[in-house]
C-alpha positions as CSV (number, residue, x, y, z in Angstrom):
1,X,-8.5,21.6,75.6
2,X,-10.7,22.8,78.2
3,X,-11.6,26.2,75.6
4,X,-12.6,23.3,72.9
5,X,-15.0,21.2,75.3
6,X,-16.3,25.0,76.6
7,X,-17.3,26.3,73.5
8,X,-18.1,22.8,72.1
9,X,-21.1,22.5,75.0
10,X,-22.5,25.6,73.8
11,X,-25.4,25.4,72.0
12,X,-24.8,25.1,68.2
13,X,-27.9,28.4,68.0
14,X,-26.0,30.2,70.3
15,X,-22.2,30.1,68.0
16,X,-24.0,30.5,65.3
17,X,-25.7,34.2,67.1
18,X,-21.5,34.9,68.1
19,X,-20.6,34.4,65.1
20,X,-22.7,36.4,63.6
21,X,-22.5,39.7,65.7
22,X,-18.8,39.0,65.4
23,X,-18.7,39.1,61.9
24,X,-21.0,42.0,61.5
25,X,-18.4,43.5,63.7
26,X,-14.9,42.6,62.6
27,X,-17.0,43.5,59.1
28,X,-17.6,46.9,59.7
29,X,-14.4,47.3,61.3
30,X,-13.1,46.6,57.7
31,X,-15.2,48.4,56.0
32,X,-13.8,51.3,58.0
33,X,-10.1,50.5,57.9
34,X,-10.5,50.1,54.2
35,X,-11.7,53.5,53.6
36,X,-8.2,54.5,55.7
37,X,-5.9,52.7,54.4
38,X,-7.5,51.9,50.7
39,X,-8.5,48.8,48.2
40,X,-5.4,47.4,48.4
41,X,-5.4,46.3,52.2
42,X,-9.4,45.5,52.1
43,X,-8.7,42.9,49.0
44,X,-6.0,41.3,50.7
45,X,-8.6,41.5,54.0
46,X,-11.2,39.8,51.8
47,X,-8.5,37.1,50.3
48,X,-7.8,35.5,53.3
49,X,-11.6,35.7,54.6
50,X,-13.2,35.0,51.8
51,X,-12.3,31.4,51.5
52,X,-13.5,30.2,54.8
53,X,-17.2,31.4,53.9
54,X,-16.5,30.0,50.8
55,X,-16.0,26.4,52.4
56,X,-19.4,26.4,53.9
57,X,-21.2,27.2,50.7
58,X,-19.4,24.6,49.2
59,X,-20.1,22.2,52.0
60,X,-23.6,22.9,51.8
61,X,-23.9,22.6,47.7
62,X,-22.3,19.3,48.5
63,X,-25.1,17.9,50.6
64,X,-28.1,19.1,49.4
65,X,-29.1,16.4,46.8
66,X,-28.4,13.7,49.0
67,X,-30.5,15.0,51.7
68,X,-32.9,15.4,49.3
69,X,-32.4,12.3,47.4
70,X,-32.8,9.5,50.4
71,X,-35.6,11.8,52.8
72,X,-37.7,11.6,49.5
73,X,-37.0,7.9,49.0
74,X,-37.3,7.0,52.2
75,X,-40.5,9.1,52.9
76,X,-42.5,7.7,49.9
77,X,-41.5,3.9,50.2
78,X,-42.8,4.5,54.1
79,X,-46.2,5.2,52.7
80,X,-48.4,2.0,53.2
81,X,-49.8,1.9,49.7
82,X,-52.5,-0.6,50.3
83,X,-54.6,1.0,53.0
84,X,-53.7,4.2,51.8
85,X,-57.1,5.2,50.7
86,X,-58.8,8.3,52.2
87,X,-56.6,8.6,54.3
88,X,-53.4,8.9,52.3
89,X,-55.1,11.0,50.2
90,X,-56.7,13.4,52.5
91,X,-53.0,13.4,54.3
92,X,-50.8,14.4,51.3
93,X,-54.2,16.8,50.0
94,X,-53.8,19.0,53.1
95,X,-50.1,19.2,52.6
96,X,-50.3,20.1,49.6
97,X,-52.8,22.2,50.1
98,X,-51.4,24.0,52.6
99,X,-47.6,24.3,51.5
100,X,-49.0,25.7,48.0
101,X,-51.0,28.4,50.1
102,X,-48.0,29.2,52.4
103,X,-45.6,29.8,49.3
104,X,-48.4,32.3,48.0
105,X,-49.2,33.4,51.1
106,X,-45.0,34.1,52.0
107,X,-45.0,35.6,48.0
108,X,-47.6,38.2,48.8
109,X,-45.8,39.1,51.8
110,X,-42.6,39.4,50.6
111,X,-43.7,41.5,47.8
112,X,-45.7,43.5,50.2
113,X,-43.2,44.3,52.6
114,X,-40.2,44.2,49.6
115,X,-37.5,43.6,52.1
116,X,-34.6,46.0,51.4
117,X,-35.9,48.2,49.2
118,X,-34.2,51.4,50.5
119,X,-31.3,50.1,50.3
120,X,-31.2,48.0,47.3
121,X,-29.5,51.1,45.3
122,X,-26.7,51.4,47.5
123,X,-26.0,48.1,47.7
124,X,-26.3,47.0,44.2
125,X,-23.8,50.3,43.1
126,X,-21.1,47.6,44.6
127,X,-22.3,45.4,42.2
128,X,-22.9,47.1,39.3
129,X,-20.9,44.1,37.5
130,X,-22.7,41.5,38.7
131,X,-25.6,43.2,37.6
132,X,-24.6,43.2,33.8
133,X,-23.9,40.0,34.2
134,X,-27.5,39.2,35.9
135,X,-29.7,40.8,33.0
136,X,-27.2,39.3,29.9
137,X,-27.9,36.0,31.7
138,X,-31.8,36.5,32.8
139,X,-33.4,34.7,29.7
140,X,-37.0,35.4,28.6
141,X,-39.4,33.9,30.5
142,X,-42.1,33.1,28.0
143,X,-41.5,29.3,28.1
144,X,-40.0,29.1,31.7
145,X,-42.8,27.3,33.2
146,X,-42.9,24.8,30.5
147,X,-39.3,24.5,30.1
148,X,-39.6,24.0,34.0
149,X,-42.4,21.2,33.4
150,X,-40.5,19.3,30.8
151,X,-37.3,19.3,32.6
152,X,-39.3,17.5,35.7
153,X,-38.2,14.1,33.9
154,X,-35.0,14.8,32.7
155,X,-31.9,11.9,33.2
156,X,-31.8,11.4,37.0
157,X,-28.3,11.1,36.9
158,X,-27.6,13.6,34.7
159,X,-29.3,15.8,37.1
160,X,-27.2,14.4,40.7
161,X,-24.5,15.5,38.7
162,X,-25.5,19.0,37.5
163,X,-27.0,20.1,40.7
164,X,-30.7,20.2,39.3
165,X,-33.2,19.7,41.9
166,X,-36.2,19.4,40.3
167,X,-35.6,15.9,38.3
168,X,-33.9,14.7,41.4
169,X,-37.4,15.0,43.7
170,X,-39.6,13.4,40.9
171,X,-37.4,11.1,40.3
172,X,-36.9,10.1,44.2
173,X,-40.7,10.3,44.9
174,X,-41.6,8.1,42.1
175,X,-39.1,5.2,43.1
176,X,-40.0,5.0,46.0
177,X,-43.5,4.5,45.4
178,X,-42.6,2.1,42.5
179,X,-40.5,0.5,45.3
180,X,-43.4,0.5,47.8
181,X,-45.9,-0.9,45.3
182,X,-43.2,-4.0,44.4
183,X,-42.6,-5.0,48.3
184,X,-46.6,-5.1,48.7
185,X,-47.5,-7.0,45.7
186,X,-44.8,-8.5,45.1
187,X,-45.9,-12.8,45.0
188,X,-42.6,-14.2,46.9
189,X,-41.3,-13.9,50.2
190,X,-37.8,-13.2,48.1
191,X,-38.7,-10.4,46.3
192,X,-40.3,-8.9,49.5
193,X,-37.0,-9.2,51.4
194,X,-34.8,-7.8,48.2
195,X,-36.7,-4.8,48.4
196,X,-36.8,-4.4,51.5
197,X,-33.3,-4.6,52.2
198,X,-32.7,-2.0,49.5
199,X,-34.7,0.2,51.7
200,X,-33.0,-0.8,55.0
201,X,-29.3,0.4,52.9
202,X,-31.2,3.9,52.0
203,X,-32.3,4.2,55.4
204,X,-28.9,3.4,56.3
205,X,-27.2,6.1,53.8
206,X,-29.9,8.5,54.8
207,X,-28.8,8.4,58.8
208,X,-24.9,8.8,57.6
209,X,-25.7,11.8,55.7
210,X,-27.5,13.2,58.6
211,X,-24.0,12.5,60.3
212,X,-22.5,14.7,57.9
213,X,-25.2,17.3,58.4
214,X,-24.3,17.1,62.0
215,X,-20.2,18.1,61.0
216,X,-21.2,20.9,58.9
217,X,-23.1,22.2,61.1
218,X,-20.4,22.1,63.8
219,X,-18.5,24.1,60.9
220,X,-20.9,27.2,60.7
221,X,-19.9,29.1,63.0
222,X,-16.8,29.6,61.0
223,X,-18.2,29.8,58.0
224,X,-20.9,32.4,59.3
225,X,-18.7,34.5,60.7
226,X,-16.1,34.9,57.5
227,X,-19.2,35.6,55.3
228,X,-20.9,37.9,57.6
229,X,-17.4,39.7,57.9
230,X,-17.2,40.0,53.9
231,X,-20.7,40.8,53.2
232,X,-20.3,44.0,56.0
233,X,-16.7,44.7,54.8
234,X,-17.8,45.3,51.2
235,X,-21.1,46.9,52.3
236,X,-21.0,48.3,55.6
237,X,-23.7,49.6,57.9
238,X,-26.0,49.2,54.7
239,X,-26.6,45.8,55.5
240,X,-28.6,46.4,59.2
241,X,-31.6,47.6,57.5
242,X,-31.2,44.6,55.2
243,X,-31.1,42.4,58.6
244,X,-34.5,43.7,59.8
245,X,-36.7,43.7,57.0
246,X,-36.0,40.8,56.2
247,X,-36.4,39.0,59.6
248,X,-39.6,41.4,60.3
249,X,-41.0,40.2,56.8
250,X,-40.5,36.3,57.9
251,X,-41.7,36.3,61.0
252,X,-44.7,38.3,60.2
253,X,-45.5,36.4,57.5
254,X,-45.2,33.0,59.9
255,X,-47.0,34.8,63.2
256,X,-49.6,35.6,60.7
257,X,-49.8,31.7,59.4
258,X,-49.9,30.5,63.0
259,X,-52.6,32.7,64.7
260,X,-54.5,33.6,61.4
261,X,-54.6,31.4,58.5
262,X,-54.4,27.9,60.5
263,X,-57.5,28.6,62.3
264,X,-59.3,30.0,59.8
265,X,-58.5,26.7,58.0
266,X,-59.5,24.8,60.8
267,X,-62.8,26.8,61.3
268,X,-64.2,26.4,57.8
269,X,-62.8,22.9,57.4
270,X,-64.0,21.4,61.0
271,X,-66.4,24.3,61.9
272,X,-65.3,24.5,65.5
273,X,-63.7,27.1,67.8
274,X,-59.6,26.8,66.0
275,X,-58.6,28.6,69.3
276,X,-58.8,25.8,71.7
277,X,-57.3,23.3,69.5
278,X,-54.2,25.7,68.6
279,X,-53.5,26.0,72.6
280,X,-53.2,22.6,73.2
281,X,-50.7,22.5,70.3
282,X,-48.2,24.6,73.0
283,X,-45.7,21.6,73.5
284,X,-45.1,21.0,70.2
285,X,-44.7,24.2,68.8
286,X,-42.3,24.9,71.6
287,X,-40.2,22.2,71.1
288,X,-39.9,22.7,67.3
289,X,-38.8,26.3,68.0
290,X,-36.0,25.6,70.6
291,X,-34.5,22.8,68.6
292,X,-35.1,23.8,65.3
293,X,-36.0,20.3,64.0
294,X,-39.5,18.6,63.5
295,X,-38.3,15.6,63.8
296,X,-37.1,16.6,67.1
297,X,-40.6,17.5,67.8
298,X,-42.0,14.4,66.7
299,X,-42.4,12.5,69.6
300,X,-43.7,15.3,71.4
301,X,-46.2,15.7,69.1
302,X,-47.2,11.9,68.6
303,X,-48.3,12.4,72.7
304,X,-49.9,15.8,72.1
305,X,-52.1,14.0,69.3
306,X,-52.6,11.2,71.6
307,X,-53.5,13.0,74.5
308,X,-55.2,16.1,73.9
309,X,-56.3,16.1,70.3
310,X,-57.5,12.7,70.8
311,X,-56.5,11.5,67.1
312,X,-56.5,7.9,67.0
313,X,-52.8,6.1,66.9
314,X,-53.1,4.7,63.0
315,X,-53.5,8.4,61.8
316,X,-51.2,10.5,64.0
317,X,-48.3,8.0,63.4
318,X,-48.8,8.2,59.7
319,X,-49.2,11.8,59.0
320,X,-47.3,12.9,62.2
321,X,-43.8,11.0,60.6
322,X,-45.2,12.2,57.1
323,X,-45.2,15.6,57.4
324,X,-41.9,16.0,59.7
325,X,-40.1,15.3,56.4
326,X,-42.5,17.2,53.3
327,X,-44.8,19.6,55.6
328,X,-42.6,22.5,55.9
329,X,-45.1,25.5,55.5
330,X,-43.0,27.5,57.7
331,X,-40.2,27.0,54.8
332,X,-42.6,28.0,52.0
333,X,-42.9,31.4,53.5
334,X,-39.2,31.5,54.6
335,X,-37.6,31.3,51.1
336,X,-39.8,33.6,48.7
337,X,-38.6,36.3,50.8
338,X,-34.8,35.5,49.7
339,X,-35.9,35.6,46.5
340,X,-37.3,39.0,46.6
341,X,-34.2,40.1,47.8
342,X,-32.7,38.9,45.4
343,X,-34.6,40.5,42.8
344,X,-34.2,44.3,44.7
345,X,-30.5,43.9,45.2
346,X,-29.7,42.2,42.0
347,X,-31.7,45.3,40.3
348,X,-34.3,43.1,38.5
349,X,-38.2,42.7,38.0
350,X,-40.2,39.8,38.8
351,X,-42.9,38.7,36.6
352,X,-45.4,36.8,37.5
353,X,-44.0,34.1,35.6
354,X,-41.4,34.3,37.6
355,X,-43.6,34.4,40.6
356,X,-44.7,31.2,39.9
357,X,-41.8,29.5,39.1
358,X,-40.8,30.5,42.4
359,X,-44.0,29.0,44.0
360,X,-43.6,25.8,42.5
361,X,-40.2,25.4,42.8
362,X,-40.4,26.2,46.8
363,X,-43.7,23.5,46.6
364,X,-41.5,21.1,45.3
365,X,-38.2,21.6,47.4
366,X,-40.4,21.7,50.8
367,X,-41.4,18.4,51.1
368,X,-37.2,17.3,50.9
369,X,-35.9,19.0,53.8
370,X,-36.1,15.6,56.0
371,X,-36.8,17.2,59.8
372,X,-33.1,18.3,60.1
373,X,-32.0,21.7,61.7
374,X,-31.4,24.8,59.4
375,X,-32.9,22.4,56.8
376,X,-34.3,25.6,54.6
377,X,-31.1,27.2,53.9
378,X,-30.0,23.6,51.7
379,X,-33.2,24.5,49.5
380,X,-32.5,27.9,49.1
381,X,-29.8,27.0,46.6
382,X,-32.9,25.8,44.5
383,X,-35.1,29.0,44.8
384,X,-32.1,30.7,43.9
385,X,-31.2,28.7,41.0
386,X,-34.9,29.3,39.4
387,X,-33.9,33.0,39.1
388,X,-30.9,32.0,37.2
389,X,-28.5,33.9,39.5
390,X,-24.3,33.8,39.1
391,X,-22.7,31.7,41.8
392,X,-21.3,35.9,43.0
393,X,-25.0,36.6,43.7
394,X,-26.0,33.1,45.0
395,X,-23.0,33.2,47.9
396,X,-24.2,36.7,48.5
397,X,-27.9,35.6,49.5
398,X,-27.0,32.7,50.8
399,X,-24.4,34.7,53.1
400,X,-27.5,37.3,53.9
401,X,-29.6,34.1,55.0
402,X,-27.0,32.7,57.3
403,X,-26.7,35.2,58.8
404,X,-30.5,35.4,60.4
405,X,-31.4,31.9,59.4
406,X,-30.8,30.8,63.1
407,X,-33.8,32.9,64.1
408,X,-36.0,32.8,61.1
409,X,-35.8,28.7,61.8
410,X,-37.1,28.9,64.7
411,X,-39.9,30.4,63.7
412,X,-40.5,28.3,60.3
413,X,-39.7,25.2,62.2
414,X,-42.8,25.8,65.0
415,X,-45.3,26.5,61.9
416,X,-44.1,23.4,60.2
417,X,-44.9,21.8,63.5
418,X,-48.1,23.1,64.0
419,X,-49.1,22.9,60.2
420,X,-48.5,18.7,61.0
421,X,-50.3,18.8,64.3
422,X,-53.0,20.9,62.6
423,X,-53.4,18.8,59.5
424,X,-53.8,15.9,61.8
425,X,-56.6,17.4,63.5
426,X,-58.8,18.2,60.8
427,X,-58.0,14.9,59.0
428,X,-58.8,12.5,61.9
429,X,-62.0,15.2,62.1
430,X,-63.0,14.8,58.3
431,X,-62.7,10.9,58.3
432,X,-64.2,10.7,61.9
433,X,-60.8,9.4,63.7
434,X,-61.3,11.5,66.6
435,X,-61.7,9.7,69.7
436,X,-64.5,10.8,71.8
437,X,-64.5,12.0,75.6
């Protein structure tokens, strides 16, 4: 008992870390053994492992449309559709703006740096099966995009129950603007309260899933460790190199968006020193990177808006709560990188139809994450799922990405942060909401 309340007041970051050099060890250690004693002892090795990463994946399938579902429900009816005006617009422009130019911007470095090149060969000999199974399964790409377009409003339901993101997000973003624009025209106090309460039970549903975000991630450590074990048993020291250029290309990538691109933005946009404004943006950031959430940071940066950008209350509370659930720019550079990956181990080419699948597709799956810790690896499943991978390949990535996600969403998390703060700022600038000294 005392073990379990020791480990359990351990910082979830900090398991997850164990786990992970555990598994890279006991992994290796496999690898090694198996080479001794032969295929027979690593399969039964991998048989009893295997299943305990296999239960996270699962887990993590299991919760991803919901999460997306009510965050996307619940984020558009919160949109006060009357005074929206400029505002509303100028809000939702920037973060548009800005997640579409972080997913081409995390694109051209992942293709620049082309994580795990090198070793791509020698890791894709192991799956020279999957591979076949990859190209027989690739289809042309010719009509992707407006395949891709047309399935946008496919059967809602049909979708929850196929796994298909995409329908899912339109689908939740346009009811709950319908739902919005009923509760605030609406001619009766009775229809105003029926709505209403239908938002209160999604609200409601929306906090119990995060409940059940909460046990799964008390699960990963488990679950990290077994497929960080497999992944290094089948692979060996292969997968080290894998490690670092992936986490160098991420964080690059995000360094770059936080001390470059941003104030370039905010130079052109505002035409003022970006320096000075990114500084006082310190506690925020901060926050968002030691508890991987931006909703965690969101009262920290409803105080820094207050009291040192100066942004009037009305705006900051709007696009403040607004962009901890769709702004994740840190996310749009995060998850082309995986898919890159993909494409060097998996042994195949991407086209720059593909490219941009992959752009809208992270576009689109950014703005569902909700705030929650570790929220990027749910919508990596999409990404994934717009290359047309095999589950095999799929629980591989996804096993690569749990195993660094825990510092890669440190990172993401601070320049979603920042990309909110920052968006305020230059909004409240552009529509004169800027409190003077």
């Amino acid at each position: 008992m005392k073990l379990f309340n020791w480990y359990t007041r351990i910082p979830l970051i900090w398991r997850n870390l164990g786990a992970f050099v555990l598994g890279c060890a006991f992994g290796i250690l496999l690898y090694k053994l198996g080479g001794i004693y032969g295929k027979e002892f690593m399969g039964k090795a991998l048989t009893i492992l295997s299943p305990f990463g296999s239960v996270l994946v699962n887990m993590l399938k299991m919760i991803v449309i919901p999460i997306i579902f009510f965050s996307l429900i619940q984020g558009a009816a919160s949109l006060p559709v009357k005074t929206f005006g400029k505002m509303g617009l100028g809000v939702c422009g920037w973060y548009f703006f800005t997640s579409l130019f972080a997913a081409v911007f995390g694109c051209f470095i992942a293709v620049l740096f082309n994580p795990e090149l090198a070793a791509a060969s020698e890791l894709a000999g192991h799956l020279s099966s999957q591979v076949e199974v990859m190209k027989a399964n690739n289809p042309g790409v010719g009509n992707a995009f407006l395949n891709m377009f047309l399935g946008l409003f496919a059967n809602p339901f049909k979708a929850l129950a196929d796994g298909n993101f995409l329908p899912v997000i339109v689908f939740a973003i346009m009811f709950g603007l319908a739902a919005r624009v009923v509760m605030d025209t609406a001619e009766n106090e009775r229809t105003r309260n029926i709505i209403s309460n239908m938002l209160d039970v999604i609200e409601a549903v929306q906090l119990a899933v995060f409940k059940m975000i909460d046990w799964i991630m008390a699960y990963f450590p488990i679950g990290v460790f077994a497929l960080t074990a497999c992944n290094f048993a089948a692979y060996g020291v292969a997968l080290f190199q894998s490690y670092f250029q992936v986490a160098l290309c991420v964080i690059c990538g995000i360094l770059l968006m936080l001390l470059v691109c941003y104030p370039a933005i905010v130079a052109v946009i505002c035409r003022c020193n970006p320096y000075p404004v990114m500084w006082k943006l310190r506690e925020p950031v901060l926050t968002a990177f030691v508890t991987r959430s931006s909703a965690a940071a969101l009262p920290v940066s409803l105080k820094t808006a207050a009291n040192k950008l100066k942004v009037k209350g009305e705006l900051a509370n709007f696009t403040l709560s607004l962009g901890a659930t769709i702004n994740m720019d840190g996310v749009c550079i995060h998850l082309p990188v995986f898919a890159v990956l993909a494409a060097n181990l998996f042994g195949f080419e991407l086209t720059m139809t593909q490219m941009l699948l992959i752009v809208v597709s992270v576009v689109f799956a950014s703005i569902g994450t909700g705030g929650v810790p570790g929220g990027s690896i749910f919508l990596l499943f999409m990404v994934l799922d717009s290359l047309h991978l095999t589950p095999a390949q799929t629980s591989t990535i996804i096993a690569l990405a749990l195993g660094i996600n825990p510092l890669l969403d440190m990172f993401e998390t601070a320049c979603n942060v920042a990309g909110d703060n920052i968006g305020t700022f230059v909004v409240g600038k552009k529509l004169d909401m800027i409190e003077k000294d």
